[in-house]
N, CA, C and O of each residue as an XYZ file, in Angstrom:
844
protein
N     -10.439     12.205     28.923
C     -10.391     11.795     27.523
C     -11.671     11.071     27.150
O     -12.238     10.249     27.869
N     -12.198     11.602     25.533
C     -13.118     10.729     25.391
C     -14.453     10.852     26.403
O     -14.365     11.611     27.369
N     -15.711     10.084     26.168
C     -16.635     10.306     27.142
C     -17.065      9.202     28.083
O     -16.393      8.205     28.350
N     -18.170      9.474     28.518
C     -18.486      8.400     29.371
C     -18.299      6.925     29.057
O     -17.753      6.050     29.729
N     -19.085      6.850     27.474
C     -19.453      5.240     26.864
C     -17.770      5.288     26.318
O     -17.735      4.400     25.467
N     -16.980      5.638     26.372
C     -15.468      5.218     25.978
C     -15.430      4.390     27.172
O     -15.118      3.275     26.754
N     -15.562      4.337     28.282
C     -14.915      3.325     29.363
C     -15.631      2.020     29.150
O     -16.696      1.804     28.572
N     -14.420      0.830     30.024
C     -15.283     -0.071     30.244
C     -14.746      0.127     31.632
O     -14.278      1.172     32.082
N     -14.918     -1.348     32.417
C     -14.380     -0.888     34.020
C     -14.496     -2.983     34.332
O     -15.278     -3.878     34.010
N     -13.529     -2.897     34.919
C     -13.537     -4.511     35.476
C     -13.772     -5.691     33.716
O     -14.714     -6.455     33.508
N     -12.837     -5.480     32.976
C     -13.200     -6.626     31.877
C     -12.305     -7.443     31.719
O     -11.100     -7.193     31.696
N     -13.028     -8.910     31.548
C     -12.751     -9.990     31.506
C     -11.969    -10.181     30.158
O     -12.494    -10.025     29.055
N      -9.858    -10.753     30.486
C      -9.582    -10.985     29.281
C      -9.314    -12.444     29.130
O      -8.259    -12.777     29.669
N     -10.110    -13.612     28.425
C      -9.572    -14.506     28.799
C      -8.965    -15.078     28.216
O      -9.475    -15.211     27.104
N      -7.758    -15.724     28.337
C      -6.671    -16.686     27.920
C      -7.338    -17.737     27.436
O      -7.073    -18.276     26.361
N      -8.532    -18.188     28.462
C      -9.445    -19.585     27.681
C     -10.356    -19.320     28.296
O     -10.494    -18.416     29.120
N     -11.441    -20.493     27.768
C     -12.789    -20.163     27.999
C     -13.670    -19.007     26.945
O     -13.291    -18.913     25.777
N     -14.852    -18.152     27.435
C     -15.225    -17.255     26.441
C     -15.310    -15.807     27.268
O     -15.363    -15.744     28.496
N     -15.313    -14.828     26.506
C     -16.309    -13.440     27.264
C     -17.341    -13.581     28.509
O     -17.398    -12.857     29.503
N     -18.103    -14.653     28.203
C     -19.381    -14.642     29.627
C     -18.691    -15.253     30.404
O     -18.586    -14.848     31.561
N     -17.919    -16.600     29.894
C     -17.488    -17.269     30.849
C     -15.856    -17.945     30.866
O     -15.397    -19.071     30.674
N     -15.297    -16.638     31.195
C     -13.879    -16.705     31.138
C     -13.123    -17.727     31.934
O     -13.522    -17.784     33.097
N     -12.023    -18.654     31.605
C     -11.353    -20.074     32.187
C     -10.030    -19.365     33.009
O     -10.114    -18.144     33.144
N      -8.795    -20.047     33.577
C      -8.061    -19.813     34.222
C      -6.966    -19.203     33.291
O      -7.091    -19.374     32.078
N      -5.947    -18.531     33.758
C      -5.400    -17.634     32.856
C      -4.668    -16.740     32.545
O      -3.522    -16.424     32.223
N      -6.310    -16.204     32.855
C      -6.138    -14.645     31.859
C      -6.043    -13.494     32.694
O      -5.753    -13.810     33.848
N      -6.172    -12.386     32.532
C      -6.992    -11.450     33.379
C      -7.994    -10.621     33.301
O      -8.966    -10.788     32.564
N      -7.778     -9.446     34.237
C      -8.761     -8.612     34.106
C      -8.266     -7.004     33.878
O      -7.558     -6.431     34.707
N      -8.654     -6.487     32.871
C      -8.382     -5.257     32.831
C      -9.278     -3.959     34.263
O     -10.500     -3.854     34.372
N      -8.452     -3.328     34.966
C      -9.203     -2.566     35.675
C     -10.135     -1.617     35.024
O     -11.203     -1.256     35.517
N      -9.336     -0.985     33.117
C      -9.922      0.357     32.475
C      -9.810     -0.331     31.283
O      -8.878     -1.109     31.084
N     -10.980     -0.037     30.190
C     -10.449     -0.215     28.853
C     -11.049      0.979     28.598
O     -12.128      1.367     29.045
N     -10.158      1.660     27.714
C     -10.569      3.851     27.078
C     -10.464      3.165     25.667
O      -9.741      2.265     25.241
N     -11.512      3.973     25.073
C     -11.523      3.885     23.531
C     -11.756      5.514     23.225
O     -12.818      6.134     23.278
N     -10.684      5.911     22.955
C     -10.838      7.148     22.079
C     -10.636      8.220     21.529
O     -10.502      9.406     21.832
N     -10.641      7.245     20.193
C     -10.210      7.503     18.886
C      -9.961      9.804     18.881
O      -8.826     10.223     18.655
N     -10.796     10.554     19.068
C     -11.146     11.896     19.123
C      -9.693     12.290     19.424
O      -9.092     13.249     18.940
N      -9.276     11.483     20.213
C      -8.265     12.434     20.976
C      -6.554     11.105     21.413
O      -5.784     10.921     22.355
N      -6.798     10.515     19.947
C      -5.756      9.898     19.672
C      -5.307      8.533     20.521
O      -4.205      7.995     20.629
N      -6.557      8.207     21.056
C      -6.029      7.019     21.891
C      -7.140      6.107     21.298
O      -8.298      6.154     21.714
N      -6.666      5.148     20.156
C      -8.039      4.066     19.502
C      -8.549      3.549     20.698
O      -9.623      3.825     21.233
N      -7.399      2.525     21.187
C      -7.759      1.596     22.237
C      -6.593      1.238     23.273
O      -5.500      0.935     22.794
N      -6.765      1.255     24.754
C      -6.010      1.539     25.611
C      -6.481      0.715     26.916
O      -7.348      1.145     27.677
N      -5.875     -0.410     27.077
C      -5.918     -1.064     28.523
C      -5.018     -0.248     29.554
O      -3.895      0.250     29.464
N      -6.024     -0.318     30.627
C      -5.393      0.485     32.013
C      -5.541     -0.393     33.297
O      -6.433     -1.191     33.586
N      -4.625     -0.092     33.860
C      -3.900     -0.813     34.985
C      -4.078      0.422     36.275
O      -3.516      1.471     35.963
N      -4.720      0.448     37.561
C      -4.588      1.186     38.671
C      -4.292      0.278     39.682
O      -4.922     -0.724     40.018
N      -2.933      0.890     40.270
C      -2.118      0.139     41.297
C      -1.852      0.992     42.190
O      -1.118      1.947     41.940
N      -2.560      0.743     43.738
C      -2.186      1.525     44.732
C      -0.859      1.162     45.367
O      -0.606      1.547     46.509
N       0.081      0.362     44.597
C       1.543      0.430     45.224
C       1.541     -0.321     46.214
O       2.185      0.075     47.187
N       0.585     -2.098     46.346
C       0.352     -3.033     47.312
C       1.641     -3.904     46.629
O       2.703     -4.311     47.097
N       1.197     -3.959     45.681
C       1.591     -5.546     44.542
C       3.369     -5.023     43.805
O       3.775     -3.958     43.339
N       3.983     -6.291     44.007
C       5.564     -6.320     43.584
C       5.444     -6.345     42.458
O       4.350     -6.396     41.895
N       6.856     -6.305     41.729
C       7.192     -5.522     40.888
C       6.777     -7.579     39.927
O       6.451     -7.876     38.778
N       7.002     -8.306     40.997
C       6.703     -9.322     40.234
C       5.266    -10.147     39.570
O       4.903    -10.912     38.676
N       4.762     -9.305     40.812
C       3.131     -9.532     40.664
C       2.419     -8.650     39.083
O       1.469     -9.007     38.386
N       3.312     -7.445     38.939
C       2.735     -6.616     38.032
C       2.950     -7.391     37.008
O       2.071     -7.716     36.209
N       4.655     -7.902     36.932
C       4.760     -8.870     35.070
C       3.818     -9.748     35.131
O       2.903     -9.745     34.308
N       3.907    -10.704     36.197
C       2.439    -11.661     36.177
C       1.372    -11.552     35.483
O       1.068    -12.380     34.624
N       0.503    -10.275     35.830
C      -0.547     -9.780     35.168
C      -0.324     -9.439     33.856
O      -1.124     -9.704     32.959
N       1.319     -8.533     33.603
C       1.427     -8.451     32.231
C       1.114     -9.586     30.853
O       0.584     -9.527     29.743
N       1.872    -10.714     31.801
C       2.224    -11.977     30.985
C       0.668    -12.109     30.428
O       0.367    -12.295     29.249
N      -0.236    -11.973     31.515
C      -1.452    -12.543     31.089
C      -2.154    -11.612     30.262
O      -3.253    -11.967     29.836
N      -1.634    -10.287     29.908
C      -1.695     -9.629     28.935
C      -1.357     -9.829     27.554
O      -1.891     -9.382     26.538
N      -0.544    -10.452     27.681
C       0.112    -11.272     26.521
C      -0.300    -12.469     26.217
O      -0.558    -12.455     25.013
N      -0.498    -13.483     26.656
C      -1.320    -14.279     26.717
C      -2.965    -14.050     25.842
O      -3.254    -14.602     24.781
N      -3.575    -13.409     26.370
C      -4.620    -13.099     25.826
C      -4.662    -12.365     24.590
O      -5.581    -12.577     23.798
N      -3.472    -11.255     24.264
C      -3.434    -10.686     22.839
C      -2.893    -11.678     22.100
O      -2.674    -11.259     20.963
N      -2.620    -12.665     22.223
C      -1.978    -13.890     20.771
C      -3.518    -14.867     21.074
O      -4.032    -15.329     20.056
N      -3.964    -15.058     21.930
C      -4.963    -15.838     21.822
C      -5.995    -15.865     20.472
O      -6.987    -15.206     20.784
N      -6.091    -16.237     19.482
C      -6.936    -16.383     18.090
C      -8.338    -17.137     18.279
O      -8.246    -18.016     19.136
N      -9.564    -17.029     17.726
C     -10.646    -17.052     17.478
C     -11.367    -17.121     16.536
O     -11.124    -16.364     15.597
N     -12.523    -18.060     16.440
C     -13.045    -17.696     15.054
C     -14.183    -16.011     15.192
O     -14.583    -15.596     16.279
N     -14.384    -15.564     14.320
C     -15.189    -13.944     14.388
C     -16.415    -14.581     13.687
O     -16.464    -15.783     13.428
N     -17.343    -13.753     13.413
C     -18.507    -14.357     13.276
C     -18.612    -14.809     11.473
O     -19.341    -15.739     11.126
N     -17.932    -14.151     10.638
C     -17.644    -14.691      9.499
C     -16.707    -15.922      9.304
O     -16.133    -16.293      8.279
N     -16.703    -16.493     10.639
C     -16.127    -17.744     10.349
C     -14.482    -17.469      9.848
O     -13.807    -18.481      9.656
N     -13.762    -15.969      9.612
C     -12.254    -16.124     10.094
C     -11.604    -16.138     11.127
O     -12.353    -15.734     12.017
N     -10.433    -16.420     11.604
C     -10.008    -17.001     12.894
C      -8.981    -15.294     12.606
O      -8.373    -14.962     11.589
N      -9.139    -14.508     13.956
C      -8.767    -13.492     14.374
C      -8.233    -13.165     15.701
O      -8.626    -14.043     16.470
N      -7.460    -12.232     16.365
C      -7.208    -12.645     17.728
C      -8.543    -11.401     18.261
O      -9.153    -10.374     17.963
N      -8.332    -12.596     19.356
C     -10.006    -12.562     20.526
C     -10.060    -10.952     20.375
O     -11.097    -10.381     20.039
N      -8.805    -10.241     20.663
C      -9.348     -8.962     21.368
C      -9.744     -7.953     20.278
O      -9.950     -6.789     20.620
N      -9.873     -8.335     18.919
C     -10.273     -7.447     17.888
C     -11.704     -8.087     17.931
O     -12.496     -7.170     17.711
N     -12.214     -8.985     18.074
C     -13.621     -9.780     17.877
C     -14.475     -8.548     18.951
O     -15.704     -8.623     18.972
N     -13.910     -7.647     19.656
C     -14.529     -6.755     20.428
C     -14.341     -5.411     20.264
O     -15.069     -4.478     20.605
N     -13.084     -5.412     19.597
C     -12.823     -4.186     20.115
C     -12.116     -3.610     18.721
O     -11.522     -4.526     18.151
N     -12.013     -2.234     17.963
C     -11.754     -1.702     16.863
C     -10.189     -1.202     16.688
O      -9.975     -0.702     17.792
N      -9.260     -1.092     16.099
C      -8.012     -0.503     16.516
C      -6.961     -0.460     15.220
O      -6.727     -1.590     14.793
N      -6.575      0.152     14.817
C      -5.385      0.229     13.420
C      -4.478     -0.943     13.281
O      -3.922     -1.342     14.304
N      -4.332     -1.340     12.539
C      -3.476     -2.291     12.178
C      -2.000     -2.138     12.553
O      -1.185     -3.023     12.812
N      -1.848     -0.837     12.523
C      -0.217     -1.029     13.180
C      -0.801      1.146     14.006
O      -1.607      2.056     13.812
N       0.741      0.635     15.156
C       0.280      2.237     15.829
C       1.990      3.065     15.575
O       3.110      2.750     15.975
N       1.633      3.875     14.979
C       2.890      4.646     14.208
C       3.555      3.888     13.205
O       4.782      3.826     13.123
N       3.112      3.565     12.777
C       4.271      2.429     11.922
C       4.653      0.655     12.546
O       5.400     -0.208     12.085
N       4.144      0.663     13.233
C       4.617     -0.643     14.243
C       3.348     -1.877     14.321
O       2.298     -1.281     14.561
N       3.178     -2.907     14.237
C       2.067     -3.685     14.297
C       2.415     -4.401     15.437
O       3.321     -5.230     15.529
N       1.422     -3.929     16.546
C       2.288     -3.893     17.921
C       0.899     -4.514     18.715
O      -0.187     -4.206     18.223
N       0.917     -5.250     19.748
C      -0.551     -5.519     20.545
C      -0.755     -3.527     21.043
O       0.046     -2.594     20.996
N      -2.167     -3.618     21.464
C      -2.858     -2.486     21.987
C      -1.834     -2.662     23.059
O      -1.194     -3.658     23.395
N      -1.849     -1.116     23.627
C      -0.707     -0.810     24.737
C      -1.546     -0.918     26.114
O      -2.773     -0.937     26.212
N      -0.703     -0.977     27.037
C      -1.065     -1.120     28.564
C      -0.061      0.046     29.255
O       1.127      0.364     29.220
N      -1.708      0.609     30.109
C      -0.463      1.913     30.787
C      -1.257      1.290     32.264
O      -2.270      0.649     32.540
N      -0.285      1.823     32.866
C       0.032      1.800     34.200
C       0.032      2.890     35.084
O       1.007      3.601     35.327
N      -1.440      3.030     35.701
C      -1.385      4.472     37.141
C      -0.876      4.120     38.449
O      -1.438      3.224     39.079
N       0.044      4.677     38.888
C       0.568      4.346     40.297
C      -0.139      5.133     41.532
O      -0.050      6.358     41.605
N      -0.817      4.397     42.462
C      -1.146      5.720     42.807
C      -0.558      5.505     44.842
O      -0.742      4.599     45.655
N       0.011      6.575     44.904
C       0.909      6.230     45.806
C       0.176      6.082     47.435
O      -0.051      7.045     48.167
N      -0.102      4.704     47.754
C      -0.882      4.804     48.900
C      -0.413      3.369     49.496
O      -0.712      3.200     50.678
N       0.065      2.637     49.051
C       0.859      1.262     49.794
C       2.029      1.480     50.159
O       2.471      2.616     49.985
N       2.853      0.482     50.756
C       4.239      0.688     50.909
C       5.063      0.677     49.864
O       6.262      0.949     49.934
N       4.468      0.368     48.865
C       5.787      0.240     47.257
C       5.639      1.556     46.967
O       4.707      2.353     47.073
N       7.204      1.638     46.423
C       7.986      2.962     46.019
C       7.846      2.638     44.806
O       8.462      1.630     44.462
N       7.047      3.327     43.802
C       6.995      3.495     42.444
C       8.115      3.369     41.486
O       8.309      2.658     40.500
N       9.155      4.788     42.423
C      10.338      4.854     41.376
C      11.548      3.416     41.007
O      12.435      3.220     40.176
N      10.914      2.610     42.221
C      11.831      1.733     42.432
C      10.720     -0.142     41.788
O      11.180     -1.174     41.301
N       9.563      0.159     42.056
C       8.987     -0.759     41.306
C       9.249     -1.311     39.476
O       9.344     -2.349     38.822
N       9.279      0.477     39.253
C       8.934      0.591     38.244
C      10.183      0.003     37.337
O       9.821     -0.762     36.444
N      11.662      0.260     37.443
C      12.917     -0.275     36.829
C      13.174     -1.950     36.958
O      13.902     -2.607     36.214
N      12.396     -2.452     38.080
C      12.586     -3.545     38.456
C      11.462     -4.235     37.539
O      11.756     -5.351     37.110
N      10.365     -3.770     37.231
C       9.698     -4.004     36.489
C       9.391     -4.117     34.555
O       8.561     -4.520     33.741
N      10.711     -3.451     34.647
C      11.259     -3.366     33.083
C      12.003     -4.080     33.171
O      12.307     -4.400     32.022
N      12.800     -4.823     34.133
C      13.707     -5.994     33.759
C      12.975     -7.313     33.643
O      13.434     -8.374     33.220
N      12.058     -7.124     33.982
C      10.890     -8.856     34.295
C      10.494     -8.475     33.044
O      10.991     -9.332     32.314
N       9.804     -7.581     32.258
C       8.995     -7.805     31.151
C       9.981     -7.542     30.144
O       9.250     -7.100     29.259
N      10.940     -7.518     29.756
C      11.759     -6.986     28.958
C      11.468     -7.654     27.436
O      11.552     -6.992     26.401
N      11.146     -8.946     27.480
C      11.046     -9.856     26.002
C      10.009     -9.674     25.801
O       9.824    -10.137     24.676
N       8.537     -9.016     26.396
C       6.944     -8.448     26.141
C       7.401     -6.863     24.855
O       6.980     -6.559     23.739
N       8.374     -6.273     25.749
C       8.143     -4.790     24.990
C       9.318     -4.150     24.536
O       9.136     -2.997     24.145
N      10.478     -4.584     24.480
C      12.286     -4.575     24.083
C      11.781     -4.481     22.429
O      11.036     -5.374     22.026
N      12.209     -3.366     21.466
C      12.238     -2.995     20.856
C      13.064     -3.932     19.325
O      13.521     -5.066     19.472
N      13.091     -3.477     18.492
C      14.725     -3.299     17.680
C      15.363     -2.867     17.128
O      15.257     -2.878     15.902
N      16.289     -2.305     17.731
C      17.215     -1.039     16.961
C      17.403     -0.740     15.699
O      17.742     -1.783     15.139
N      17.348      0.520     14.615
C      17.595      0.113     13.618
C      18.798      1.318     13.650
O      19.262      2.116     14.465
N      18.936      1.050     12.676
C      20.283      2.182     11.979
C      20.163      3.761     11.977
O      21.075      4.588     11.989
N      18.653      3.977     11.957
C      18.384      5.550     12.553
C      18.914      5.780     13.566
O      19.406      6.895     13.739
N      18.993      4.600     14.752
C      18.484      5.037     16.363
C      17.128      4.979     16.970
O      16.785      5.114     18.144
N      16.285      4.695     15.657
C      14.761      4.796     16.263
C      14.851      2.919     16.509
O      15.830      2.204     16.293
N      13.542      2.522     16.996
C      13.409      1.127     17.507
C      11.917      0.222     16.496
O      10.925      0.874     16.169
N      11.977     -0.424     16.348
C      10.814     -1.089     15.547
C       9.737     -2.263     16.632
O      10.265     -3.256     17.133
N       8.560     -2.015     16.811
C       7.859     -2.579     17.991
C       7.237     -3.701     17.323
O       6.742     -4.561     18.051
N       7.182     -3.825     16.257
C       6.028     -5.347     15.682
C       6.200     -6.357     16.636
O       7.242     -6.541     17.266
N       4.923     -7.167     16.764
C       4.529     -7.946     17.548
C       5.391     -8.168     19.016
O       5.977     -9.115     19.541
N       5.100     -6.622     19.395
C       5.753     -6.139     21.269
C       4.498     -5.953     21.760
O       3.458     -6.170     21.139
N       4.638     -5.382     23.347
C       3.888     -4.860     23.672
C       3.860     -3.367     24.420
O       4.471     -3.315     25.487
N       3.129     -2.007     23.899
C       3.698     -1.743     24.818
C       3.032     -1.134     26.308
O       1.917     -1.001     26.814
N       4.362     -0.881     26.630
C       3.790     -0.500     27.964
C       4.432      0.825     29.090
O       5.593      1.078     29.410
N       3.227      1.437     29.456
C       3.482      2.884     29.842
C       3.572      3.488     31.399
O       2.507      3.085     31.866
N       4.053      4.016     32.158
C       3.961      3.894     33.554
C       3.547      5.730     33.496
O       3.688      6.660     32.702
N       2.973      5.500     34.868
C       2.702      7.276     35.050
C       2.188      7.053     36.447
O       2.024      5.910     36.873
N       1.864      8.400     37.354
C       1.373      8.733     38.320
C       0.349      9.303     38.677
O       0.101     10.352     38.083
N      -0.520      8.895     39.645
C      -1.945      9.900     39.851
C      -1.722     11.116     40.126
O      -2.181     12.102     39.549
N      -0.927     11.070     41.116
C      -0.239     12.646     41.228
C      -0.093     13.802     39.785
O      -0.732     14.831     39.566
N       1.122     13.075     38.885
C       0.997     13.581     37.547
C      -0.035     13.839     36.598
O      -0.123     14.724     35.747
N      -1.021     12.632     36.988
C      -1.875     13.008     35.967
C      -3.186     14.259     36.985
O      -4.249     14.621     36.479
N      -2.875     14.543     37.927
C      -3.727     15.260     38.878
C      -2.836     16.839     38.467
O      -3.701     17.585     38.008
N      -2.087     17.237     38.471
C      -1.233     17.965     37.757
C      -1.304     18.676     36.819
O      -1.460     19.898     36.801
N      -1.114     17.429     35.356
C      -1.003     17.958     34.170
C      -1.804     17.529     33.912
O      -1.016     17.844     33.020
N      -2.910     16.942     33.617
C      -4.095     16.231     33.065
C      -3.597     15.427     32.292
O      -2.377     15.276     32.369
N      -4.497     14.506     31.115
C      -3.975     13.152     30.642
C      -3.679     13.713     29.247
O      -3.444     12.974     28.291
N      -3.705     15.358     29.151
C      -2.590     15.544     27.586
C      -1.192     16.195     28.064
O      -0.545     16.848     27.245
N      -0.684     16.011     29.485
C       0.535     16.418     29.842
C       1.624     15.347     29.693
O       1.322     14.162     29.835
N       2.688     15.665     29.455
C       3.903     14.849     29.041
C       4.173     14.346     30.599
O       4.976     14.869     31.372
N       3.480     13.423     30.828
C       4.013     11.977     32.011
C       3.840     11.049     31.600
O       3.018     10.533     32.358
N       4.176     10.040     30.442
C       3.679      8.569     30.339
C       5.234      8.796     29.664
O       5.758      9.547     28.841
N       5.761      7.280     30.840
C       6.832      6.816     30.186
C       6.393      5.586     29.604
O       5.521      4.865     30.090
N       7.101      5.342     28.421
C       7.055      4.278     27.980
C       8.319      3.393     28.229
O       9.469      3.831     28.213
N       7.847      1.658     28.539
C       9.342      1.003     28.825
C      10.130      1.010     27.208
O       9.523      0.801     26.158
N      11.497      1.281     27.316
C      12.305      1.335     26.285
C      12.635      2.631     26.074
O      13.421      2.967     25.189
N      12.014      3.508     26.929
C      12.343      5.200     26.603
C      12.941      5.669     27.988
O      12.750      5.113     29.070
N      13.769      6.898     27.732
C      14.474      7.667     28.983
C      13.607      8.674     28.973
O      13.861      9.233     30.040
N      12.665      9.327     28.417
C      12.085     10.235     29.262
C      10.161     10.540     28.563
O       9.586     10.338     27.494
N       9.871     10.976     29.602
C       8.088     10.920     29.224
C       7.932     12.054     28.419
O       8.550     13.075     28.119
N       6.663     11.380     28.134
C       5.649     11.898     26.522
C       4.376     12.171     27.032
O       3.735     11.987     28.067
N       4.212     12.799     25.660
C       2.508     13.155     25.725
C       2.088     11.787     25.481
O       2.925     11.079     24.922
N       0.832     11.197     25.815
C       0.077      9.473     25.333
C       0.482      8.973     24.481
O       1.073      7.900     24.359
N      -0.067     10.393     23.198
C      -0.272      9.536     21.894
C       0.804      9.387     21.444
O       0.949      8.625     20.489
N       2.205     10.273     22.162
C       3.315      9.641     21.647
C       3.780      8.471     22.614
O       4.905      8.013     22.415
N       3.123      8.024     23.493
C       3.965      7.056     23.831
C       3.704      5.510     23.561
O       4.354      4.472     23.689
N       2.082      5.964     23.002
C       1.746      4.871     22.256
C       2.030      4.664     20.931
O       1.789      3.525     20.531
N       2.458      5.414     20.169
C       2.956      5.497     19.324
C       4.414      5.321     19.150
O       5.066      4.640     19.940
N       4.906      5.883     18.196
C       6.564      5.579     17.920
C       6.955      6.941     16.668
O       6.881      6.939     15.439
N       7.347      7.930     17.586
C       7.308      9.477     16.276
C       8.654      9.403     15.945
O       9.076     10.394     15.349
N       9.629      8.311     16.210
C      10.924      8.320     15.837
C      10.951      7.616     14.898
O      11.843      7.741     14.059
N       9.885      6.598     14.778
C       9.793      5.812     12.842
C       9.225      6.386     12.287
O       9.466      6.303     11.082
N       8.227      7.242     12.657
C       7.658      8.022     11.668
C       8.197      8.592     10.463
O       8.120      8.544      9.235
N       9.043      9.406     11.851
C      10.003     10.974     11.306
C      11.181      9.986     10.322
O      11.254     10.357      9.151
N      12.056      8.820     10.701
C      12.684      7.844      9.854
C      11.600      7.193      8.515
O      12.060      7.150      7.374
N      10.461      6.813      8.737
C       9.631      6.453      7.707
C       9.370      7.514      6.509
O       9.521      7.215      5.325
N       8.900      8.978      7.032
C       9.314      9.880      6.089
C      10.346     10.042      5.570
O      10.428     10.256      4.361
N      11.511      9.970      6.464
C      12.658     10.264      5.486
C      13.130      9.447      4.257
O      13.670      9.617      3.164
N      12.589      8.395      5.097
C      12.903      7.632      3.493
C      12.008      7.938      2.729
O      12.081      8.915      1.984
N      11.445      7.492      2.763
C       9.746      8.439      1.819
C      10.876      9.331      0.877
O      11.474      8.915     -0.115
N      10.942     10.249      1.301
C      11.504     11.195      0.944
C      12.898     11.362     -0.272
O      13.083     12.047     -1.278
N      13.650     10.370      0.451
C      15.110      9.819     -0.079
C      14.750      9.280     -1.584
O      15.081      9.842     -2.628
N      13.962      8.009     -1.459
C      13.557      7.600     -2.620
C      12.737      8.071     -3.177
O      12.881      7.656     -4.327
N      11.676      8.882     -3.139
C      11.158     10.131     -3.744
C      12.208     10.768     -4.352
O      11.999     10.654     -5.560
N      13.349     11.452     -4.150
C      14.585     11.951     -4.773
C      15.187     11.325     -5.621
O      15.537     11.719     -6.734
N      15.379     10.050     -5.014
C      16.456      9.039     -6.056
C      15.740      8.988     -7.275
O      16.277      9.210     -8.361
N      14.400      8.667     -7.114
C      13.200      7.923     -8.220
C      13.154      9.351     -8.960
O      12.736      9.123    -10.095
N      13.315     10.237     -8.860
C      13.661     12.103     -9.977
C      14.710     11.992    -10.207
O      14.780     12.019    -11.436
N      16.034     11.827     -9.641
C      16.947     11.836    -10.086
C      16.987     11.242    -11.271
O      17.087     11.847    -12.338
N      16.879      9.532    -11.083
C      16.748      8.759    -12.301
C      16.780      9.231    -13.331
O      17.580      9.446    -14.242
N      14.984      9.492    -12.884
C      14.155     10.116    -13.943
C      14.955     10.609    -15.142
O      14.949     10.195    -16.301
N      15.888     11.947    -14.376
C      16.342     12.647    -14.826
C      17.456     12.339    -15.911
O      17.647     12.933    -16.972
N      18.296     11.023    -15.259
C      19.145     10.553    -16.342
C      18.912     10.255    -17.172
O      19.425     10.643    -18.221
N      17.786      9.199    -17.029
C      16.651      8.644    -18.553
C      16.486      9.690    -18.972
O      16.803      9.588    -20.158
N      16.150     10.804    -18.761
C      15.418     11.722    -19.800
C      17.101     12.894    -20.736
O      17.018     13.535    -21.784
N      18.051     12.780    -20.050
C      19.245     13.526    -20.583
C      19.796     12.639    -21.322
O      20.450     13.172    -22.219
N      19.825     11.326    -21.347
C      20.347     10.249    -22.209
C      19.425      9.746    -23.042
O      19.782      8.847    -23.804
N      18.042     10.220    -23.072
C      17.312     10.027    -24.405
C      17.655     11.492    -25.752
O      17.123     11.447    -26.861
């Protein structure tokens, strides 16, 4: 995805302190992908050879979180959070005004069992990326986070536009941009669109038979 200058590799996120000289905290992103071409604005990545527990991973999450509420002044002197002062990204992703997402490559070479990390690992982060139900059935993500699991294997496979990225809060994997996204508010966001588009003619229509 994207080209070379889309990567970063080893970046400093810090909770405190600055960019050159980041304080205790925060972390470090292994990947940051920017790109936009092919539906991914902005995308922190996580590569885990399956050393580190399922508790060690929320750890790092937390400090994912941590650092996306962290606020700043930007150089016009408004106070913004840190990780836009760098980095470019939509105001909301499908409908949702959600922190930038974090995916997760497993790549199977330690003693941790993925399939079994990975559930144990949706119960530790659950108040980071737990949704809220609405009356469609679809879920509403504002100020969540989310977050995506997949395999090197899979992505060695299908490449990175094949349907393997689960997202936590979902039963089964997607293509990226849907899992960074949310195509179940969409498809609900149109419909209403739609509904009241109807109602607002209907009206219309009465006003105009009763004039």
């Amino acid at each position: 995805m994207g080209t070379i200058a889309s990567y970063w590799t080893e970046v400093p996120l810090p909770a405190t302190g600055t960019w050159n000289a980041p304080g205790k905290g925060g972390a470090q992103a292994d990947i940051v992908l920017t790109a936009p071409q092919d539906r991914v604005p902005l995308l922190f990545i996580e590569a885990d050879n399956c050393h580190e527990t399922a508790e060690e991973l929320a750890d790092k999450l937390e400090k994912y979180v941590r650092f996306f509420l962290r606020k700043v002044k930007d150089t016009d002197g408004r106070e913004r959070p840190m990780w836009r002062t760098r980095w470019s990204a939509p105001d909301t992703w499908s409908g949702d005004a959600t922190f930038p997402p974090v995916l997760l490559v497993f790549n199977r070479i330690g003693e941790r069992n993925p399939d079994r990390t990975v559930p144990r690992l949706m119960e530790l982060t659950r108040h980071p990326w737990q949704g809220q139900r609405q009356k469609g059935g679809h879920h509403h993500y504002d100020g969540r986070l989310p977050i995506i699991a997949t395999g090197l294997n899979q992505l060695r496979e299908h490449g990175p536009a094949g349907a393997v990225f689960l997202r936590f809060n979902r039963d089964h994997k997607q293509h990226l941009w849907e899992a960074i996204g949310n195509p179940r508010r969409e498809a609900a966001d149109t419909r209403a669109r739609k509904e009241a588009r109807a109602r607002q003619e209907e009206y219309q229509e009465q006003v105009r038979r009763a004039a």
